[in-house]
N, C-alpha and C positions, 0 to 999 in steps of 0.2 A: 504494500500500500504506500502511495508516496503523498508525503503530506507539504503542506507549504509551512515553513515555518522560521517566525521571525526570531530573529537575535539580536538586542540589545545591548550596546555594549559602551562604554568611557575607554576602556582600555585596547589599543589597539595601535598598527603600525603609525609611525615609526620610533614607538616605546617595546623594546623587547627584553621582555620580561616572560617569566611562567605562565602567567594570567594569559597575556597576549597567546604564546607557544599553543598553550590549553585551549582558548577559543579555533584558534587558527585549525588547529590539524582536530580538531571534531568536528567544527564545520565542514571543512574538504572530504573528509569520509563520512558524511551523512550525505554531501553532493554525490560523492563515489557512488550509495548505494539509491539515489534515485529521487531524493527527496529535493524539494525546492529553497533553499536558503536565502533568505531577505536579511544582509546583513546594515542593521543602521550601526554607524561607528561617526566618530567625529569629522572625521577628515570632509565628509558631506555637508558639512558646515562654517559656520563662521566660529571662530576660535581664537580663543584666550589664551596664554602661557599662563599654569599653573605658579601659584606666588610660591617662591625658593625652588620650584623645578620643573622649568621652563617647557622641558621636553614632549611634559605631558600637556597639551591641549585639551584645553573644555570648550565645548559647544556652547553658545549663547543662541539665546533668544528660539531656541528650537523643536517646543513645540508644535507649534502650527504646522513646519514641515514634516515632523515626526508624524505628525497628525495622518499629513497628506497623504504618507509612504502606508503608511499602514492600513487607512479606509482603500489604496488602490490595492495595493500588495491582496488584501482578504488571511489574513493567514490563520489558522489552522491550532495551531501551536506558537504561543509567545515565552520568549524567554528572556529578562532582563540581568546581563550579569553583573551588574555593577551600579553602585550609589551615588554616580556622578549627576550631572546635571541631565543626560540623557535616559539613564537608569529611572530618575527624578520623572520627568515628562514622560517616558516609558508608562512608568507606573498610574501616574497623572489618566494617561488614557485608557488603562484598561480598566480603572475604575469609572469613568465616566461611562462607557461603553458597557458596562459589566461583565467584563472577560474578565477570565480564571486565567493566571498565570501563574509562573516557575519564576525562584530569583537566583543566585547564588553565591557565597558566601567567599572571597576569593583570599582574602586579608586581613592581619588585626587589624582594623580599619580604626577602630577608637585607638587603639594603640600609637599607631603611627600616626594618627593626626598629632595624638598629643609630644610625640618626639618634632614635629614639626613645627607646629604653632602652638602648644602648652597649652592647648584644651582640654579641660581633666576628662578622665577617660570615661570617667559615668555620665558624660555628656555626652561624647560618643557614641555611649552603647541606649541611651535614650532613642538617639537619630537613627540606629541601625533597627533598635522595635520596632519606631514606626515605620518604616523604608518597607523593612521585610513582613510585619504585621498581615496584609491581604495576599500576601503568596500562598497560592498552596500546598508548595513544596518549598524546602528551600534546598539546595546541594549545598554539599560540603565536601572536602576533598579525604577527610581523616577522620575516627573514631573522635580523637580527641578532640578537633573542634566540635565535633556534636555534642559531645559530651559538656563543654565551656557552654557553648550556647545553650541546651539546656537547662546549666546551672545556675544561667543567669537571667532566666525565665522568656525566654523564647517559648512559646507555644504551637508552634509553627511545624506540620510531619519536618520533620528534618531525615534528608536521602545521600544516599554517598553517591560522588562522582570525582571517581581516582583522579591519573594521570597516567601517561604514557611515556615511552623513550624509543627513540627513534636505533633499535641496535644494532642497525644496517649503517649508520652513519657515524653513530660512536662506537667503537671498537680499540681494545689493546693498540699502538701503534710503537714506533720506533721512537725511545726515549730520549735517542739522541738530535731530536729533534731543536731542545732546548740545551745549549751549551752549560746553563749556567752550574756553579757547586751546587752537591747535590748534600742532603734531600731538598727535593722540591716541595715546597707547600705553595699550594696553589687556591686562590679564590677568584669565580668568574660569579661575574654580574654587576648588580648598579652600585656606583660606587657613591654612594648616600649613607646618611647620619640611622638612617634605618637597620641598614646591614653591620652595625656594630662594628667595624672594623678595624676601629682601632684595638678591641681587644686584642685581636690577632696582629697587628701588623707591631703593638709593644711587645710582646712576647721576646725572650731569648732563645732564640734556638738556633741550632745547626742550618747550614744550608743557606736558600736563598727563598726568600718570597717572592713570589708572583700574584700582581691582580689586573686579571683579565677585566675590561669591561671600563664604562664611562660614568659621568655622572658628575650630579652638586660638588661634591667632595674630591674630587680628584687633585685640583691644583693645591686645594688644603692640606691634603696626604702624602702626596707628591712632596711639598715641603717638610712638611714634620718626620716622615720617615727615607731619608733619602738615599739607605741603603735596599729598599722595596727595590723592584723592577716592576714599575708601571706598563704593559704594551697596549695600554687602549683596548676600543671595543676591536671587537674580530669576530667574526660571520665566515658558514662555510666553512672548508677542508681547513684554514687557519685556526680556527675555534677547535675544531676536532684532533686536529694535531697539536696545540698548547695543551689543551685536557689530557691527550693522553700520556701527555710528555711529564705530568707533573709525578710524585712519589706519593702525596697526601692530597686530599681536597679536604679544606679548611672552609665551614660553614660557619660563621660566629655571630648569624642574625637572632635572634629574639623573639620576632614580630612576624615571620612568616608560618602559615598554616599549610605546606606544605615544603617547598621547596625544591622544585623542578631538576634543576641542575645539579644537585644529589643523585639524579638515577644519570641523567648523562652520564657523570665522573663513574658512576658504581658500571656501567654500561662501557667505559672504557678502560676498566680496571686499575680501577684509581678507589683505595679504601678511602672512606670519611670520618674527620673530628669535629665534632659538634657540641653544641649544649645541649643538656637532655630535658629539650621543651618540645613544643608545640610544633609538630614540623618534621624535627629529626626524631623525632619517639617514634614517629609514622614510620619510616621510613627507614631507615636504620634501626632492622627489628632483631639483630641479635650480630652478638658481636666478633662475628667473622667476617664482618663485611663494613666493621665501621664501630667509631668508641665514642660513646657520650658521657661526659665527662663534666661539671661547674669547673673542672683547671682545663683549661682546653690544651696547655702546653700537653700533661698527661696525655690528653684524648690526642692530639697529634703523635708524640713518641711512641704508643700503643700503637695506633691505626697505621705505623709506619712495619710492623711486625707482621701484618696481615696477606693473607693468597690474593691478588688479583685476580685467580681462576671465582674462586666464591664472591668476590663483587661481581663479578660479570654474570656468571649463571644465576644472583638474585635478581640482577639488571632486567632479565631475558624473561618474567614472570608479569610483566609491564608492557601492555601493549595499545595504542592508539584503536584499537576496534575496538577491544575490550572496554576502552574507557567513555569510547563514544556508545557502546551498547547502554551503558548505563546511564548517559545520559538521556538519550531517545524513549529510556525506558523509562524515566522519571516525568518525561512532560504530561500536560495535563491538556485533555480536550479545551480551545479557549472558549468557547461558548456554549 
């Protein structure tokens, strides 16, 4: 049966991130298997630079349009993933119209607001009740956020919707890739006040650090630690060959409920050191394949002891069908 079915979204190219990664490759394999995809994202709009991170764009004034796209579209199944201002007006219409929809849950969203602009985080988690309040489902990528959410009175079916790793693209590669002293500890992604990095990059250890990736933070880090080896963002076989070049992937965010780039590294047989929160508990489920650790020096020297054969065949249990299966399975008739 193929259904039409919209996807609402804040987050989107050219922000690449997990959220992003996640939307992208379940939409493409729900088109794969026949369905009609109506993707609204920002870029269809007039847009703002978010205040301290430019990158990410918000949509103004976009209703009306959202409006338009959706009375033509007809769709079938609506899905809003995000609580931006589009997620906002997403939402805005399907209560007006009285469609049932789907939300989902991507981010400490209270959290990181308040590392950002210092809005207490019960303030936050107010705006996220109401947001997600008329959903009939909400996803979520991990037990444990279910579990937070409903401890903090969400009422709301709450439905899993994993992730996936691409392990046709990341694979074991030649280490020699990366000249530098070894061990490598390696972090890829956005280099912001979110991903905690300076825990990691004060650290004393052996070796050399590496962080892949761009962001607020960079020129700030770049300063204060300038033994790091900074190489910018990188996309493609450069991405997949920095990853697999590294000895440890070093995860030291806080505020992530999932963390994407964990199964990459585990996918290219790269063990992980982590904090054992929200994110890496999911994910790094026993420790052949990765140390969670409050000293993450520890959880680095351990996870540097570890087989690359068992990150890789955990990696290989993750797959982009599986994860879009459960998503399709989750929507809800919208009328």
């Amino acid at each position: 049966m193929t259904l039409r079915i919209a996807f609402i979204t804040d987050a989107w190219h050219p922000q690449i991130n997990g959220v992003v990664t996640t939307i992208a490759n379940t939409c493409s394999t729900l088109e794969q298997s026949g369905h009609i995809i109506k993707m609204i994202t920002p870029d269809q709009f007039r847009t703002l630079p978010c205040p301290t991170y430019p990158s990410i764009r918000l949509a103004l004034n976009c209703y009306k349009k959202l409006s338009q796209q959706l009375d033509e579209f007809k769709p079938e199944r609506i899905h809003i993933a995000t609580e931006g201002p589009l997620g906002i007006a997403g939402r805005k219409y399907c209560l007006k119209h009285n469609l049932s929809f789907t939300t989902s849950y991507h981010t400490l969203f209270a959290e990181y607001v308040n590392l950002r602009f210092r809005i207490p985080v019960s303030v936050g988690y107010r705006f996220l009740k109401w947001f997600h309040q008329p959903a009939k489902k909400i996803m979520v990528a991990t037990q444990s956020v279910e579990s937070d959410l409903i401890a903090r009175g969400f009422k709301n079916q709450i439905v899993r919707w994993s992730r996936g790793v691409n392990t046709e693209f990341y694979y074991p590669r030649d280490k020699s890739y990366l000249p530098h002293p070894r061990p490598i500890s390696m972090f890829v992604g956005r280099v912001a006040v979110e991903k905690n990095l300076e825990a990691f990059l004060s650290l004393d250890v052996p070796g050399t650090k590496v962080i892949v990736g761009d962001g607020p933070q960079l020129n700030e880090l770049k300063a204060q630690f300038p033994d790091a080896v900074f190489v910018g963002f990188k996309s493609g076989e450069p991405l997949a060959e920095h990853l697999a070049a590294a000895d440890v992937f070093v995860f030291p965010s806080r505020t992530d409920t999932f963390g994407i780039v964990m199964l990459d590294a585990l996918a290219s047989g790269i063990p992980v050191a982590a904090y054992p929160v929200t994110g890496p508990v999911d994910v790094i489920t026993n420790n052949k394949i990765g140390i969670l650790d409050e000293d993450l020096k520890t959880a680095m020297n351990e996870a540097l002891q570890l087989n690359p054969e068992d990150c890789r065949n955990h990696a290989l249990d993750y797959s982009w069908h599986r994860c879009t299966d459960q998503f399709f399975n989750n929507l809800v008739q919208a009328i």
